[in-house]
N, C-alpha and C positions, 0 to 999 in steps of 0.2 A: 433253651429247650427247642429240640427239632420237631417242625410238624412233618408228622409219619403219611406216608404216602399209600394207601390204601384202593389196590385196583382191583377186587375181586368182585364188587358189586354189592347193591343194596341186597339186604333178604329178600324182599321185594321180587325185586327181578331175578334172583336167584330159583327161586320158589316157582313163578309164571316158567322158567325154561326149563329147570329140573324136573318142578313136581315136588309131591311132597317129599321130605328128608325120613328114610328108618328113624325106627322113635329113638336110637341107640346116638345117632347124629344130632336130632333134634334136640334129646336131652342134652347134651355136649356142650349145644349152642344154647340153650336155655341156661345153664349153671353160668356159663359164662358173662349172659346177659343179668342175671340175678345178681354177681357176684359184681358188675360195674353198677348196677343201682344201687348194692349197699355199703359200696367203698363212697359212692356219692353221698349216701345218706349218715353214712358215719362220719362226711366232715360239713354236714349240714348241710344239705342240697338238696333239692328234688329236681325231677326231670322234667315231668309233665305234661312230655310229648313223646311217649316211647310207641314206638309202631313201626312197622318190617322195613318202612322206609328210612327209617333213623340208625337202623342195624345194619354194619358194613362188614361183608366179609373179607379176611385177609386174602393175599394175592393167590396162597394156596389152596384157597376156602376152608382151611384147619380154623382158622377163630374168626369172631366175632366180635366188633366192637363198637361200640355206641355213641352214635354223632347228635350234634346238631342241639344245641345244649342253650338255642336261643329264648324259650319258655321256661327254662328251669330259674328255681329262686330260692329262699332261705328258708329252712324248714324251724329256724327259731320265729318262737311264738314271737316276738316283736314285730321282727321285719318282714314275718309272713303277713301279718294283719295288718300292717301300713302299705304293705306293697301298691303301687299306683294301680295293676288291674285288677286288685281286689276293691279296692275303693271306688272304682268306679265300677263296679259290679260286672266286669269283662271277664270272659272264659277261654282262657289260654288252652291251647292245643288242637287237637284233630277230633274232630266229634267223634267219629264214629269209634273210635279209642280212648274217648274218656270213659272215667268211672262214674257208674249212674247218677248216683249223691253229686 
């Protein structure tokens, strides 16, 4: 498996130079974004660090696609619940991006 080379930029910085995106584009890249978290979740993964800097767009800025996959872990109940930073009661991700709970 080749890794894909990706030069279009974070959303992030996409976002800060553009501005915001028509909600017609936004939606585009939101379906897209939705649809790599439940291909993750469908083989038992979560991410749980998703945010505009984890989202790369392609070199045409047509898609989106979702890096950095260092906080993600098993969404099966076993190995979610042993996980080592849940036992030690650590909070994986980016605050301001987590979910309240």
């Amino acid at each position: 498996m080749a890794i894909e080379c990706i030069r279009g930029g974070e959303l992030s910085y996409n976002l800060k130079k553009f501005g915001r995106y028509p909600p017609g584009i936004a939606k585009y890249f939101f379906v897209q974004v939705v649809d790599a978290i439940a291909h993750m979740h469908s083989r038992g993964f979560c991410h749980r660090d998703l945010k505009p800097w984890n989202i790369m767009l392609s070199d045409d800025l047509a898609d989106a696609k979702v890096i950095d996959f260092s906080y993600s872990t098993s969404l099966y109940h076993d190995d979610f619940e042993n996980s080592p930073d849940i036992l030690k009661g650590f909070l994986s991700g980016t605050r301001q991006f987590m979910a309240p709970e």
